[in-house]
C-alpha positions, 0 to 999 in steps of 0.5 A, a space after each residue: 965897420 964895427 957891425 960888421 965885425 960883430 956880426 962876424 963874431 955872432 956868426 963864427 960863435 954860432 959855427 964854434 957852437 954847432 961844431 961842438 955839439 957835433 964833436 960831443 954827438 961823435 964821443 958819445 958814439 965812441 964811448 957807445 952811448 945812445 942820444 937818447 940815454 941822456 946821463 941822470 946828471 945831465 937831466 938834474 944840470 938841466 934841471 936846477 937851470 930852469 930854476 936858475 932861468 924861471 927866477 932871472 925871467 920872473 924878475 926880469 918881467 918884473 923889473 922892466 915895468 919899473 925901470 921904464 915907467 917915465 915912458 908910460 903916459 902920465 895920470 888919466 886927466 879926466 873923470 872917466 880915465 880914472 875909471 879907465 885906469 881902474 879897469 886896467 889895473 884890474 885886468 893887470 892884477 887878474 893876469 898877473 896872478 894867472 902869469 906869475 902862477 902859472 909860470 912859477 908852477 911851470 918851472 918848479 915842477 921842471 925843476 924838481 921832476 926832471 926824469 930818473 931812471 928809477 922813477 915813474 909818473 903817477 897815472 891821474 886820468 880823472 878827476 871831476 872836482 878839478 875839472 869843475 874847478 878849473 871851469 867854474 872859476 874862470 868862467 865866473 871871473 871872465 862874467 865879472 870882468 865884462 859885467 864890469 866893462 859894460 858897466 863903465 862903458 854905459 856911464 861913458 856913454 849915458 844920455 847927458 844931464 840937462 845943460 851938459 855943454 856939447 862939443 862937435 869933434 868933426 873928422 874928415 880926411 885929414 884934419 879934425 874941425 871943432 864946433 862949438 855953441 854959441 850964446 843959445 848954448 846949443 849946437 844946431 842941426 846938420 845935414 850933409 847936403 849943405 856942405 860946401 867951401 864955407 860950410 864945411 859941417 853943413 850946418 842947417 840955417 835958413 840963409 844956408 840952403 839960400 847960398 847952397 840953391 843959388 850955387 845950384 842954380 848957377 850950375 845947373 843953368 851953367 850945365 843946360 847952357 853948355 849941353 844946349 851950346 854942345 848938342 849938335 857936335 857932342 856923340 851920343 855917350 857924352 850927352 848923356 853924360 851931361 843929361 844925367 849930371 844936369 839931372 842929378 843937380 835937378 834931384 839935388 834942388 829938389 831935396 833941399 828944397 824939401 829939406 827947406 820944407 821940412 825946416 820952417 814946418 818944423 819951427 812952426 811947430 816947435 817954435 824957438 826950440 826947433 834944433 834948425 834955429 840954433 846953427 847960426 849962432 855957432 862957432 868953427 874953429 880948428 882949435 880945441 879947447 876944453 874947460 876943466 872941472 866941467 861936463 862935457 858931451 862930445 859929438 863926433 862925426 866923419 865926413 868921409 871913413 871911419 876915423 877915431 877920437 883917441 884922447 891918449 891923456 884922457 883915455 878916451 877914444 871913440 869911433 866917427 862913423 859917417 852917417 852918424 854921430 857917435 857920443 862920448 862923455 868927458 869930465 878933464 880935471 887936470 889943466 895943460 898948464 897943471 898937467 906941465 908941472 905934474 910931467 916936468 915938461 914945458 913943452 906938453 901938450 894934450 893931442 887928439 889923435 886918429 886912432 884908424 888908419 884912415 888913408 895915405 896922411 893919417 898920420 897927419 890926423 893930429 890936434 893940440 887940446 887946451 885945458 884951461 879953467 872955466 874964464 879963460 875958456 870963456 874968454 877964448 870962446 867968445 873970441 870965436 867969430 859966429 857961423 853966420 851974422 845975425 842980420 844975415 840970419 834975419 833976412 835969410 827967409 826971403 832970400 831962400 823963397 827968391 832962390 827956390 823961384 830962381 831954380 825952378 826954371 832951370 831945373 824945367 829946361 834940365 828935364 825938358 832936354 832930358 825928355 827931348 834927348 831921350 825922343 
């Protein structure tokens, strides 16, 4: 009822308005005046009230980032945001003396040149300093503020020093997995074609692609056997349906059994520094955890869209791009416990957030980051569980030959009924 009534008052307050100027329109009429032929009075009254309106403005747009501060994000809590924050403090100072500058001109002269009968403006059609001027400048100032972007955009984005410890930030629709190395110390190859259920990552590991052929196996058998039982009641369309999904999985064997080619030909000639031998050891979690003080290299990667790791906290955001693995540096120097104190808030807690509207539950993109000094992160760290168990990994070799024998015969009997379909 009250909104209402007050939009009532708002609406009866615009017509008392409206009918005003209206009964002022007729009594200049009847006193024979012209719209146009506005008073001396009336342009000086309008005048000083751009001055009155430009000063309550300025300070209005001055006054409302101080009073609402306690809403803006707290410290940067890591290296490069200080260099973030540097740059956006810059950005500010440089539009705000164009805005106050251009703003205080603007008022002045609306103020003190408002129009008199006697009085004629000053025709100024050329003047070539001023022009140069006013192009020079911002062109110099608008070099140097990219020069100085790229500049802190490539020390976030340098190559990392050796021993830089690496974190995988892995994003799929709709969650964030983690990964981090384990005792090696370094994170292990990847590929696509492995991920499965209780691989989600795809994580490269000889015992890996032994498990991913021999649930091809079983499907692809599986799918032989159902075509055969089917042939003689199925149309057509439907099989050739079947034959292009048995063929698919039998393109499927093939590819990663070269990729298990391609795996042992590597470490046979890089040795233990072959990137294929450190995946076992990994560690997945759906935890984040960073230790403070410390250098670290964020590997990110999507599954399926684009998403963005946006560190509100740390200023820090880049893109996770299937297909490939996007880079970022971080140094945190403000632990949560620290950061509680700084913010009077018990209850804080740094997020990672996506930061692309990646589908219909993007907002449940969202993850808890722990700071935490170095031992507590060790001690955390070593309570994660290992990818894969290393007797398991030990004894994965035979195991993959055996499976890549397993899935010959039924990857044969797929292009054997594909070829006798097609006659």
């Amino acid at each position: 009822m009250m909104t209402f009534l007050i939009l009532a008052v708002l609406v009866l307050g615009f017509l008392v308005v409206l009918r005003l100027s209206r009964v002022a329109e007729l009594a200049s009429e009847l006193r024979g005046l012209r719209e146009e032929n506005i008073p001396e009075r009336d342009n000086r009254i309008n005048g000083r009230l751009m001055w009155v309106f430009g000063v309550l403005y300025l300070a209005l747009f001055t006054w409302i980032p101080f009073h609402y501060s306690d809403v803006f994000l707290p410290p940067p809590a890591s290296t490069q945001g200080v260099w973030i924050d540097d740059m956006y403090i810059y950005n500010w100072i440089l539009l705000g003396v164009v805005f106050y500058g251009t703003n205080i001109a603007l008022f002045w002269f609306a103020g003190k040149y408002y129009h008199r009968a006697d009085r004629r403006a000053h025709w100024y059609p050329h003047n070539n300093t001023l022009e140069m001027l006013w192009t020079v400048v911002p062109s110099v100032v608008l070099v140097a503020t990219i020069i100085y972007g790229i500049i802190v955009w490539n020390r976030i984005t340098q190559a990392p020093a050796p021993g830089t410890m690496e974190v995988e930030i892995y994003g799929k629709q709709f969650d964030w997995t983690f990964r981090y190395p384990g005792k090696d110390g370094k994170l292990g190859a990847t590929d696509y074609r492995l991920i499965t259920a209780d691989n989600p990552l795809g994580i490269v590991t000889r015992k890996g692609i032994a498990d991913r052929l021999a649930g091809l196996k079983d499907e692809l058998a599986k799918a032989v056997a159902d075509r055969d039982a089917q042939s003689a009641v199925l149309p057509k369309d439907r099989l050739k349906e079947k034959d292009e999904d048995i063929a698919h999985m039998s393109r499927m064997v093939e590819r990663i059994m070269g990729l298990q080619t391609l795996i042992e030909q590597d470490i046979k000639d890089n040795g233990d520094n072959s990137s294929y031998l450190h995946g076992a050891d990994d560690k997945v979690t759906k935890e984040f955890h960073l230790p403070v003080n410390e250098d670290v290299e964020l590997l990110i990667r999507s599954q399926d869209v684009i998403h963005s790791v946006y560190l509100p906290h740390m200023r820090a955001q880049m893109n996770a791009v299937p297909g490939m693995t996007t880079r970022m540096h971080l140094k945190p120097t403000i632990t949560t416990d620290s950061m509680r104190l700084i913010t009077k808030n018990e209850q804080f807690d740094y997020i990672l957030m996506c930061n692309k509207v990646c589908g219909i539950s993007h907002y449940n993109m969202q993850s808890p980051l722990t700071v935490e000094t170095p031992g507590a992160f060790k001690v955390w760290s070593l309570m994660l569980p290992v990818f894969e168990k290393p007797a398991a990994a030990a004894t994965a070799a035979p195991a993959a030959a055996d499976s890549t024998k397993a899935v010959e015969a039924p990857a044969a009997q797929a292009a054997a009924g594909t070829n006798k379909q097609s006659n």
